[in-house]
Structure formats: structure tokens, C-alpha cells
Phi, psi and omega in degrees: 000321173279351163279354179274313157227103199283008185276344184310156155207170170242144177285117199250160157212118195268352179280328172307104165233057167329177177259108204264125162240147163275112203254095156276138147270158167183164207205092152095005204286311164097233214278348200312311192295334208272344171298295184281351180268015182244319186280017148247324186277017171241006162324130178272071180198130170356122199279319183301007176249008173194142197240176185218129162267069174249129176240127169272138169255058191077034169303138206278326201268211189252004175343266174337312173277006158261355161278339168309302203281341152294323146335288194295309164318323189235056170315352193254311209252137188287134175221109157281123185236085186241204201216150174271156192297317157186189241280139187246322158125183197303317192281344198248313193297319177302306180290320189302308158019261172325286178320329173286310188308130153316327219247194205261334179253123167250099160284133159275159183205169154261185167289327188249045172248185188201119189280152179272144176289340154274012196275348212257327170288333185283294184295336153305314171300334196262327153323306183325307217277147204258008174267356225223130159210000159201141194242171181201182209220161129288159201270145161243113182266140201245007164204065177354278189255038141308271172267159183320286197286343146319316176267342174280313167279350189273007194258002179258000000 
């Protein structure tokens, strides 16, 4: 919209700090996750103002004890950590989420991206403004040549 009209602008207020839940999902991820839950819980926003929502969705691999051991590590951030009854796929593993969360602001995020420690704040600031009801970001994927399609965008 601002290349369309550069007079658009958004008003940031950086005082805004609603209350965030962060919704991870995953599937099959191993330690990838245990990557992106450290590059949120080290977000420069209030710990007492966001919380983490990880649902594992019946991963086969050891996904799930690196969300434990993130649990564990990052004892000041509220982390709810559970598992769906079995495998639901992405839109259902994100709504059970969702049913869990707290928070006044809801992020999604994947298992293999990796948050800027300003990223949580940045996007809350962009909230303040009451024209605005939702803002996104760019992505940083943290496993690249893993996976098909990871490795196929970083080659575009």
C-alpha cells in the first residue's frame, strides 16, 4: 500500500504492549524447533506479556523433548506445550492453539523460522495504530537445505 501511495503511513507507538501469544506448530522438526523457540523466548518484549503456544502434531522424531527442554531453559516465559491426540495437519494443529492462547495479540509463526528479538515489538507498535489490524513481517528460515521447498526459495 505505500508504493501505491507513498502519503499512507502507519503510526508506530513502541509504548504499546498488549499481551501476545505466540502460536507454533510443528511436525517432524527435531532440534529446528527447539531453534525457533530460543529465537522467541529471547524477544525483547516484556516476559510477562507473551506467552508461546507449541503444539506438536504427532511428530514421529524427538520434536517434542526440544520443546520440553525450552520449557525448561526459558522458565521466565509462559510456554504451553502440548501434543494433538493424533496427526490433524496444520489448520487444526494452529486452531487447537488458538483455543489455548491467552493472548490480546495472536502470532503465528512455523517451526523452521527464526524471530528477530525485535520482531515482537516491532509488530505490536504497528497495532497501536486503530487503521491497522494486522501486520506480518519477513521470514528468516533456519533450515534451509532440509527441506524441498526451503531449499528451492533460498535458490530464487
Amino acid at each position: 500500500m505505500r508504493i501505491g501511495n507513498p502519503a499512507w503511513g502507519i503510526t508506530r507507538d513502541y509504548s504499546y504492549e498488549p499481551s501476545v501469544s505466540v502460536l507454533l506448530h510443528w511436525f517432524n522438526e527435531g532440534r529446528a524447533v527447539n531453534e525457533t523457540m530460543e529465537s522467541i523466548c529471547r524477544s525483547h518484549y516484556p516476559r510477562d506479556k507473551f506467552e508461546i503456544v507449541a503444539i506438536d502434531d504427532r511428530s514421529a522424531d524427538d520434536s517434542f523433548d526440544w520443546i520440553l527442554k525450552a520449557q525448561n531453559e526459558f522458565s521466565d516465559v509462559r510456554i504451553l506445550a502440548s501434543r494433538n491426540i493424533r496427526n490433524c495437519g496444520k489448520a487444526e494443529t494452529q486452531s487447537n492453539a488458538l483455543k489455548m492462547s491467552l493472548g490480546e495479540v495472536i502470532l503465528c509463526i512455523d517451526s523452521d523460522a527464526v524471530f528477530d528479538s525485535a520482531a515482537i515489538r516491532e509488530l505490536t507498535a504497528c497495532l497501536a495504530d486503530p487503521r491497522i489490524g494486522a501486520v506480518g513481517g519477513a521470514v528468516g528460515v533456519c533450515n534451509l537445505n532440509k527441506k524441498i521447498l526451503t531449499a528451492a526459495w533460498r535458490n530464487i
